[in-house]
Every structure is written in C-alpha cells, then in structure tokens.
VMD Tcl script that draws the C-alpha trace (Angstrom):
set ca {
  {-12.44 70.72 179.46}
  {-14.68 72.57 181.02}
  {-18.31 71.20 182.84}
  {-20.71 73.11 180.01}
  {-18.68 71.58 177.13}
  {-19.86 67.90 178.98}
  {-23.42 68.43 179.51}
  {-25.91 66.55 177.57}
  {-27.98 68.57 174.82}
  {-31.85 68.53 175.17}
  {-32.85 65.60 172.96}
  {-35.39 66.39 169.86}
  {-38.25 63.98 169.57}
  {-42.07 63.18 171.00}
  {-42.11 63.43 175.17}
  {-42.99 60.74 177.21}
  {-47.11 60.54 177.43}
  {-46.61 58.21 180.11}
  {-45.42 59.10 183.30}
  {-44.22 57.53 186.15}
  {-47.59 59.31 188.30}
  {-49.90 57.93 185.33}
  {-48.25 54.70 185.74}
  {-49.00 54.58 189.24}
  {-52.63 55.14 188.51}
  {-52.92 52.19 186.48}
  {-51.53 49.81 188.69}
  {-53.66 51.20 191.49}
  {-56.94 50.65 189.51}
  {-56.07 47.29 188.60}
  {-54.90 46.35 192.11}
  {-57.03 48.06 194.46}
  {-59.75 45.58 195.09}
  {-60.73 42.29 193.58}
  {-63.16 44.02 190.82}
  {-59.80 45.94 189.44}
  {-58.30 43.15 188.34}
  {-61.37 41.91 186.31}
  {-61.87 45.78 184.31}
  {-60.69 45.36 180.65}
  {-58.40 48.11 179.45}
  {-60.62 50.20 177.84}
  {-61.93 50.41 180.85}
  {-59.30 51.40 183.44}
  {-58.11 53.96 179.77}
  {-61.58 55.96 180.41}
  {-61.17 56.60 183.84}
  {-57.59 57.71 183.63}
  {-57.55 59.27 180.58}
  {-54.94 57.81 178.01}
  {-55.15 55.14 175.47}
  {-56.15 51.36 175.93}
  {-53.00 50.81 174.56}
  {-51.00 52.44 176.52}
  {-52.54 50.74 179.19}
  {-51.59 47.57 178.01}
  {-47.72 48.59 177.75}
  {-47.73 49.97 181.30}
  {-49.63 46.28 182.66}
  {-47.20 44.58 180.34}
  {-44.54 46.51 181.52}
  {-45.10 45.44 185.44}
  {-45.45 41.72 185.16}
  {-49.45 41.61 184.34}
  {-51.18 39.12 182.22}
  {-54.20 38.14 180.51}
  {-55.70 35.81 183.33}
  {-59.67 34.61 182.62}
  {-60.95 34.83 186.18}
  {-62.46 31.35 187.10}
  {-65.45 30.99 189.23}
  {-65.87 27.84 191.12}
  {-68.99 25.76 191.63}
  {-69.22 25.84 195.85}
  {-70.00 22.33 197.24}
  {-73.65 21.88 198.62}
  {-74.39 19.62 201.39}
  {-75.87 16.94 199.33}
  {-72.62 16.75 197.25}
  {-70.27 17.05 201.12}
  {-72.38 14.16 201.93}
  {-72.66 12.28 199.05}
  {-68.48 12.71 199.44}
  {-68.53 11.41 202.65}
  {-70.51 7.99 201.96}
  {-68.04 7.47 199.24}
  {-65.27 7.76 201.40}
  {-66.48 5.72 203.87}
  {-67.47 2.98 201.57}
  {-63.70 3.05 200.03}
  {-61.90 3.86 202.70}
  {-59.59 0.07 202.42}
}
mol new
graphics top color blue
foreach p $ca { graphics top sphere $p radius 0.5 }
foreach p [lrange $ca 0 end-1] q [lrange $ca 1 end] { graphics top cylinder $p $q radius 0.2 }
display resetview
C-alpha cells in the first residue's frame, strides 16, 4: 500500500468557529481579575466577538459554573463587642 492511498480525505461540513486562541480569550476575561468572574456572557460575547452561546459551551467546557457571588455583611465594632460580652458571659 502505498502512504497517499492511507491519508485521511478533507472532511465536508461547517469549520470550527471556535478556536483554541478564542478559547483562550474567554477564559482570560473571566479569570483575569475578580470583576471577570462576575460579567454575564453576553457580556464577555461583545468584547470578544462570538455568540453568548458559544461562550457558555467554552465556560462549560472548562469546569465553570453558574456561581451567584455572595457579599458578606462585615462585622462592626458594636456587633465584635457585643460578641465578646456574650462569650464571656457563657464561657462555662
């Protein structure tokens, strides 16, 4: 047999959109800075150029979820030392 009898025939059908460089871009808007991860993916689709939905596949595709990001009430010093009374008053 000879080597141009084994080679592989280009394929027929739609190429890949999506390539490994626009890939790349998406996961380096979502995880460059804390504000990335918090862009929906309309969003992070306008700046790079491609569908939300293909930004979804790609996020999907690398482990991503939907997260809601919580914010947490910080303690004020009334509350520390309202805290520390109780502990000292039920500390046995």
């Amino acid at each position: 047999l000879l080597n141009n009898h084994l080679k592989d025939k280009p394929r027929v059908g739609r190429t890949k959109r999506i390539t490994p460089d626009i890939e790349q871009k998406v996961i380096n808007a979502v995880t460059c800075d804390r504000y990335g991860r918090e862009k929906s993916s309309k969003k992070i689709a306008r700046e790079i150029g491609i569908s939300a939905a293909s930004v979804q596949i790609i996020l999907k595709k690398h482990g991503f979820r939907k997260i809601k990001p919580i914010r947490k009430p910080r303690l004020t010093t009334a509350i520390k030392n309202e805290r520390y009374r109780f502990t000292l008053a039920h500390r046995h």
